[in-house]
C-alpha positions in Angstrom: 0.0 0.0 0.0 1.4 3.2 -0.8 1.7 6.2 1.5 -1.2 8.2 0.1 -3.4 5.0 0.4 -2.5 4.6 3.8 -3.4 7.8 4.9 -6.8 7.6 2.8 -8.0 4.7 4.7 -7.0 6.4 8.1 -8.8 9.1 7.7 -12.2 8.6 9.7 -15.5 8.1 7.6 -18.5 10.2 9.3 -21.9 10.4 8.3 -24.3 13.2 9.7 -28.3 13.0 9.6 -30.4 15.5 9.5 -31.6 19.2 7.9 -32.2 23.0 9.1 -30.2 25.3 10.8 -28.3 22.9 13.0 -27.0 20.6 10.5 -25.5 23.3 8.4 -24.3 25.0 11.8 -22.3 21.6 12.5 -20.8 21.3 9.4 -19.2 24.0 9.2 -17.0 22.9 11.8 -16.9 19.2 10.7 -15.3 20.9 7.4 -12.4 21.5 9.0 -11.2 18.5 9.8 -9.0 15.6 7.4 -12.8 13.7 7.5 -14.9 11.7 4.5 -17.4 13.3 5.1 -21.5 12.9 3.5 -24.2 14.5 4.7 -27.2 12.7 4.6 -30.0 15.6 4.0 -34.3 15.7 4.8 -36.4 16.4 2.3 -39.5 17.1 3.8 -40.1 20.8 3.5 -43.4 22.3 1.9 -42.6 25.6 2.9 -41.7 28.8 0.9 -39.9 28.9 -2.1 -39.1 24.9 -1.5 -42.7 24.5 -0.8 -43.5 25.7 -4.2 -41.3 24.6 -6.5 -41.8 20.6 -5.1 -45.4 22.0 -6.0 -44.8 23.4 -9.0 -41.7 21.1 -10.4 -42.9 17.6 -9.0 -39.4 17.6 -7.3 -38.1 16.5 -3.6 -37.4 20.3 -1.8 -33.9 21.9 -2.5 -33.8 24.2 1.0 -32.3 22.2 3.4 -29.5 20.6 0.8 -28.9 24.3 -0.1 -28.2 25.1 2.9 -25.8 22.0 3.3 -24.0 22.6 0.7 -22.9 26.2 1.0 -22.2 25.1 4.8 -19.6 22.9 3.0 -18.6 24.5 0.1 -15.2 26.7 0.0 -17.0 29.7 -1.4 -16.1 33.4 -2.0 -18.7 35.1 0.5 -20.1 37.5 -2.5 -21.1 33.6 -4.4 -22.7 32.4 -0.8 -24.6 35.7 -1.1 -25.9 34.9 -4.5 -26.6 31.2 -3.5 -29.0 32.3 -0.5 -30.1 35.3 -2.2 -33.7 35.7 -2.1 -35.8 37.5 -4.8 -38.4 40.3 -3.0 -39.5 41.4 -6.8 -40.8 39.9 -9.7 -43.7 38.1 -10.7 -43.3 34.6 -9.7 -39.6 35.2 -8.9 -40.7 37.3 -5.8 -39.7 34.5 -2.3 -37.9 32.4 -4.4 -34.5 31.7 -3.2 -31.5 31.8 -6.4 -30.2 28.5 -4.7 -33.1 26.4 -5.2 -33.9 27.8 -8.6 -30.1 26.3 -9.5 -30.7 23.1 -7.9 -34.3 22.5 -9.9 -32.5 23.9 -12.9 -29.9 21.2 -12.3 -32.6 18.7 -11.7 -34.1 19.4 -14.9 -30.8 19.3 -16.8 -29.7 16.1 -15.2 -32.7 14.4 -15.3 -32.6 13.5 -11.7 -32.4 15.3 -8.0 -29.4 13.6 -6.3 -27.4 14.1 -9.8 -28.2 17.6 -9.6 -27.2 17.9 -6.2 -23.9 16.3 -7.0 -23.1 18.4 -10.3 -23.4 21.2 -7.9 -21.0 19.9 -5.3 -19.0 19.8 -8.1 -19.2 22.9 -9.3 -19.0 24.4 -5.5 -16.0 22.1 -4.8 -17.9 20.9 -1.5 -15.5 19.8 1.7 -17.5 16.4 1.5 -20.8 14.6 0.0 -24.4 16.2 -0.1 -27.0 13.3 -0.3 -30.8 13.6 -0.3 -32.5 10.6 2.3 -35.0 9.8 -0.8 -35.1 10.7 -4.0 -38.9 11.0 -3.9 -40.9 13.6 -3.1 -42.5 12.6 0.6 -44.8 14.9 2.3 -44.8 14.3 6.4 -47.8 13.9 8.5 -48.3 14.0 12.2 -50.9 12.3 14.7 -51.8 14.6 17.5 -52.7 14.4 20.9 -56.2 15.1 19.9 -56.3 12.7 17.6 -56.2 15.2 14.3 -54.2 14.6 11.9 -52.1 17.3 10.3 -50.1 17.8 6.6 -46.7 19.2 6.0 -43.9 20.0 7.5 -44.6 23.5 8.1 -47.7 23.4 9.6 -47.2 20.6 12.0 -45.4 22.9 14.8 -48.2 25.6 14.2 -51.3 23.4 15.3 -50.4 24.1 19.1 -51.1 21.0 19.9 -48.7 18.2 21.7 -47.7 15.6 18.3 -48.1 12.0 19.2 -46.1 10.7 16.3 -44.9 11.5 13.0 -45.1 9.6 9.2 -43.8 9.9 5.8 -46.4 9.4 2.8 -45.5 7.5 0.3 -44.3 5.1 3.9 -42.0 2.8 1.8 -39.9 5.9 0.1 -36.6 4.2 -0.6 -33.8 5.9 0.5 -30.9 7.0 -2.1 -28.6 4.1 -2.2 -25.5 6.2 -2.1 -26.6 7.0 1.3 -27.2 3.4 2.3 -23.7 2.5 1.1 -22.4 5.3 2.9 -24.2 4.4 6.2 -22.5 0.3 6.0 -19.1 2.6 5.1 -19.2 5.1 8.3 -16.9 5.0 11.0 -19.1 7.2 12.5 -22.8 8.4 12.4 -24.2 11.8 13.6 -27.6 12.2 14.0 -28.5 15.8 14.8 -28.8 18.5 16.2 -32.5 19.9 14.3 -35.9 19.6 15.0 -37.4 16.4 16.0 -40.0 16.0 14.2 -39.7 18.0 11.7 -36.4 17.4 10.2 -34.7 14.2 12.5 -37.5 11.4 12.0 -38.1 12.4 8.3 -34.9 11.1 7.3 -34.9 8.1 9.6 -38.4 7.3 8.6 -37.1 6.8 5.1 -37.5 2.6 4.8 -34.6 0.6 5.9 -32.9 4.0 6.7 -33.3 3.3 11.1 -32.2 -0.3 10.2 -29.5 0.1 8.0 -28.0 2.8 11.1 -28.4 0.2 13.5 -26.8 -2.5 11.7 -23.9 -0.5 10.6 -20.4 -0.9 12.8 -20.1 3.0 13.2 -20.4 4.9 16.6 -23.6 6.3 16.5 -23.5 9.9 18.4 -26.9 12.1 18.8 -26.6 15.3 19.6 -29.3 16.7 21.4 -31.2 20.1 21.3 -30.1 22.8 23.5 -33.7 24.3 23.7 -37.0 22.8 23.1 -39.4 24.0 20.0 -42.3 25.4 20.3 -44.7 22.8 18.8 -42.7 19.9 18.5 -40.5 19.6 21.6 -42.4 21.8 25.0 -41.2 20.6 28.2 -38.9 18.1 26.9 -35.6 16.6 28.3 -33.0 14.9 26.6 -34.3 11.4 27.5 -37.5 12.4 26.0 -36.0 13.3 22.8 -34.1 10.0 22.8 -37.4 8.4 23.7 -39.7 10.0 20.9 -37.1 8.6 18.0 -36.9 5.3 19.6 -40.7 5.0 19.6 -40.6 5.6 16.4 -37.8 3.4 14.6 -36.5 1.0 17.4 -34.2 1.3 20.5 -30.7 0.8 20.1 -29.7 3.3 17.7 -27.3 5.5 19.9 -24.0 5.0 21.6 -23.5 8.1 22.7 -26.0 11.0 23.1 -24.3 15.0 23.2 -25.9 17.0 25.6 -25.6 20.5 26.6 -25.2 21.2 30.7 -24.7 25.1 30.3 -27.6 27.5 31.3 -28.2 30.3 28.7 -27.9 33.7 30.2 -30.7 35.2 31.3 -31.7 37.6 28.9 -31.3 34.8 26.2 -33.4 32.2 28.0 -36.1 35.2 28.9 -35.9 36.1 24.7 -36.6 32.8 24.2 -39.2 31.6 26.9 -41.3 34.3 25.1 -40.9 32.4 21.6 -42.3 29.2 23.6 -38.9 27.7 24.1 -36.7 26.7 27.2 -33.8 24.9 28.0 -33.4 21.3 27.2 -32.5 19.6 30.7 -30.1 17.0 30.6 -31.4 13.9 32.6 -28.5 12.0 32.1 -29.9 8.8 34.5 -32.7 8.5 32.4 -30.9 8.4 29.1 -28.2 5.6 30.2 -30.9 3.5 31.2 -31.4 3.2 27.3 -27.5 1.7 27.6 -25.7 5.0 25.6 -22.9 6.9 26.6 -23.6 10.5 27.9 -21.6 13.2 27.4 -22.3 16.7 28.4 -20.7 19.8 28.1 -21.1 23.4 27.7 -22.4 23.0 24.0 -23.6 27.0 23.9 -22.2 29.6 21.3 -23.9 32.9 22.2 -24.8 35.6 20.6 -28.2 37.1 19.0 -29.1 33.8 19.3 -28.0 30.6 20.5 -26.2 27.9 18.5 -24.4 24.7 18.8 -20.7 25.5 19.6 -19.5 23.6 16.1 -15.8 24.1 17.2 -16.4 22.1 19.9 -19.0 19.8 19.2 -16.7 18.7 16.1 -13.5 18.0 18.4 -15.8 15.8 20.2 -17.1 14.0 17.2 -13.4 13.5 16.5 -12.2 11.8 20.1 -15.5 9.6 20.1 -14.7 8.0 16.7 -11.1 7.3 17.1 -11.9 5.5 20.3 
């Protein structure tokens, strides 16, 4: 084996789950270290200018994987501007973002989603892979407490009532089988942080997705929420996050579950409590009873608002899969 072969097979294959703001928060700090790196991306949305052109187009969302990929991408930060620019003119143009307009143009093009998606890497020289959990265009629904049933991703968090489980329609979506290969590959799997519902259990709700994580060799790391969502997550700990996906897909997913132990300063937590949201309590008991490793930390950036410290979070990724 030569020397460049060598150091191609030692350096760590991590996959990382999920959509929204968190996932794109986390790469940006995975990016920076010698990693194979895929992202594994929901496609859920139906809001805004995703919202319509999966209407319009008959395609899976492009939001979330735009996102992704300028999180990953070594970009120029006038081209990240044009990428998340967003039209406030022009009829039909007016809420539509200029990255998703690329992406369906590159769906068109290529005849297919995940190959427009990949062109683009391309293109944007991405630190990594972007992958779409399905290839289809799925629409989520949620059972609620009251026993209504509700459509869409976006509206689910605005019934204001407590969600008693979450499903995909079409339920047998197959996933994208680069994702499943990269899954069996990993040395390590990240699922989270992002919403719960909304953009977590889409992906894992993809068939064979939950099993094909379970049966793979990697570390499996969650990384918990550091405040709960108003609409999806009110009042809930850790455990109870763990708890909700479990009921969902199976137990035994995790190895380790991330969890912050910092309390937000005041003025952020009062900001917040008025948005519906508070703290995330660690119960770290309750979630090794489920048999995963717990590690907690001080997982707060801070500053308008509060993020994932991606910096650290990443350094942990690191230790925990060269274990």
């Amino acid at each position: 084996m030569s020397n460049s072969e060598a150091e191609e097979k030692e350096i760590p294959r991590l996959v990382v789950i999920g959509g929204g703001t968190g996932l794109s928060v986390l790469l940006r700090g995975l990016k920076r270290f010698p990693l194979d790196l895929t992202a594994i991306v929901t496609v859920a949305d139906d809001g805004g200018s995703s919202g319509r052109l999966r209407s319009e187009m008959q395609m899976p969302p492009p939001g979330d994987v735009r996102n992704v990929l300028v999180a990953l991408a070594d970009v120029e930060p006038l081209l990240e501007k044009v990428l998340q620019y967003r039209f406030s003119n022009g009829d039909g143009l007016a809420g539509h973002n200029l990255g998703n307009l690329i992406i369906a143009a590159l769906k068109d093009i290529t005849g297919d989603f995940n190959h427009g998606i990949q062109e683009l890497s391309r293109v944007l020289a991405i630190r990594g892979r972007v992958l779409p959990s399905t290839g289809q265009t799925i629409t989520l629904k949620a059972e609620m407490s009251d026993g209504s049933l509700v459509e869409g991703e976006s509206r689910i968090p605005r019934v204001g009532c407590r969600i008693e489980r979450v499903f995909i329609d079409p339920e047998d979506a197959k996933p994208v089988d680069e994702a499943m290969e990269a899954i069996s590959e990993a040395d390590g799997i990240v699922i989270g942080p992002g919403s719960l519902y909304t953009s977590l259990l889409p992906n894992l709700l993809v068939k064979g997705m939950a099993d094909a994580i379970r049966a793979s060799s990697a570390k499996k790391i969650y990384i918990c929420n550091v405040m709960t969502q108003a609409g999806e997550t009110d009042g809930y700990t850790a455990s109870d996050h763990v708890e909700a996906i479990y009921r969902h897909v199976g137990s035994e997913l995790f190895d380790v579950v991330i969890a912050n132990d910092a309390i937000p300063p005041l003025a952020i937590q009062q900001r917040y409590a008025a948005e519906g949201a508070d703290p995330v309590l660690p119960d770290m008991d309750r979630i090794r009873k489920h048999g995963c490793e717990v590690v907690s930390a001080n997982l707060l950036e801070t500053r308008d608002v509060l993020r994932h410290d991606a910096s650290f979070l990443s350094r942990s990724i690191m230790r925990l899969i060269r274990k």
